[in-house]
C-alpha positions in Angstrom: -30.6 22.0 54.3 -27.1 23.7 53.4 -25.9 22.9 49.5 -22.7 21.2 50.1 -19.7 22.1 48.0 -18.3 19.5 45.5 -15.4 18.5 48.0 -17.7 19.0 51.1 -20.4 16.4 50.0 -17.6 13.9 48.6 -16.2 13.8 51.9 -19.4 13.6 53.6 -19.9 10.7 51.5 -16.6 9.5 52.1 -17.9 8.6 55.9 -19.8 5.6 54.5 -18.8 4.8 51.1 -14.9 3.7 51.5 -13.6 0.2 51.3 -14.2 -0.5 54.5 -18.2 1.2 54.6 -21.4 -0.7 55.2 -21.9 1.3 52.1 -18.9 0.2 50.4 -19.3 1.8 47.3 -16.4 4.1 47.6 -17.0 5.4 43.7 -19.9 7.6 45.1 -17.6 10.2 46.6 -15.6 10.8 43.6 -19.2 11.1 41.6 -21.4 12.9 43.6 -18.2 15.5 44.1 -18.3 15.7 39.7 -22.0 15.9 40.2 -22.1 18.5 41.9 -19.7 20.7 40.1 -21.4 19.7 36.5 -24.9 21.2 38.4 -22.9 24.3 39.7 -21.4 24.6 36.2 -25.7 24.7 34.8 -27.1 27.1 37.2 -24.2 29.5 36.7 -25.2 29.5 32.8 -28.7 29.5 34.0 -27.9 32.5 36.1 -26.1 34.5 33.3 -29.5 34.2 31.2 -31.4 35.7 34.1 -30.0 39.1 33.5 -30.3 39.3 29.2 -33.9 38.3 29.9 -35.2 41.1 31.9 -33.6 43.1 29.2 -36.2 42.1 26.3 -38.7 44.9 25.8 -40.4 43.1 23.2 -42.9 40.9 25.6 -43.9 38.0 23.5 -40.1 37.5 22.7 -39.1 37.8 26.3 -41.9 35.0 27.4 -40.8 32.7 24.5 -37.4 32.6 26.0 -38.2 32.9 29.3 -40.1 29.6 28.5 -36.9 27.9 27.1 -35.0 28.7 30.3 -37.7 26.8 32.1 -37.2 23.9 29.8 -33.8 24.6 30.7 -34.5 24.4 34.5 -36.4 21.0 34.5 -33.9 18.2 33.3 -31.5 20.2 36.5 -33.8 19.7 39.0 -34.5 16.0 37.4 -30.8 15.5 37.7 -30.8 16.9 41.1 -33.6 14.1 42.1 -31.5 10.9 40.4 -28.7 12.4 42.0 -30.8 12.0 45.8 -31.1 8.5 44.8 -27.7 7.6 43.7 -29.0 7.4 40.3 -25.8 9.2 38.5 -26.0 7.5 35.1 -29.9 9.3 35.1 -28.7 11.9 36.7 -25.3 12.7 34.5 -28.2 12.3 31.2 -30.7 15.0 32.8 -27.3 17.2 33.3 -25.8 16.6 29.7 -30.1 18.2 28.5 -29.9 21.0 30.9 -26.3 21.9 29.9 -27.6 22.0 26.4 -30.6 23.9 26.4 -28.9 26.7 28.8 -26.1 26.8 26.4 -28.8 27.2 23.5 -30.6 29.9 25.1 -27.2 31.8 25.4 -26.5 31.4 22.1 -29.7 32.9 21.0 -29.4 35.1 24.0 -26.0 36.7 22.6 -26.9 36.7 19.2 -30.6 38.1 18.9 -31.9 38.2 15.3 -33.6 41.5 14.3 -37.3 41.0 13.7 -37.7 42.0 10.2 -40.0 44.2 9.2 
């Protein structure tokens, strides 16, 4: 399937959820649209890591942090899931750790430390 954008899925969502829905939960549009935008906002810092890692030479550096970017990756795609099931307190929390860690891996990503020698 196509990824929605924020506004594209919150009115998609609109359809069913309003006042007037079966659904009737008309808070899900207005969520899943900040859902969506906070995921966006975590795989564009994901992204930006992608480049400064193919740019370690030193391998057992470059696998280290390539391993924190996929510790990075997993509460997103946890999020993602919660998110499928209208789960957005679960989801928001698995957000909040992958915003984290990506932001902590381009911290260290900006500001390597010399090995010493």
């Amino acid at each position: 399937g196509q990824l929605l954008s924020p506004k594209a899925l919150a009115t998609r969502c609109q359809k069913c959820h309003n006042e007037k829905g079966v659904g009737s939960h008309p808070e899900f549009p207005a969520q899943a649209s900040k859902m969506m935008e906070s995921i966006r906002e975590v795989r564009d810092l994901l992204n930006q890591a992608k480049p400064l890692l193919r740019r370690i030479k030193d391998r057992e550096i470059r696998q280290r942090l390539e391993e924190q970017y996929r510790q990075a990756e997993v509460p997103l795609i946890e999020a993602v899931n919660f998110a499928h099931s209208f789960v957005f307190d679960s989801s928001a929390d698995r957000r909040e750790v992958a915003r984290r860690r990506a932001e902590a891996l381009l911290e260290i990503l900006a500001n390597p430390v010399s090995p010493r020698r």
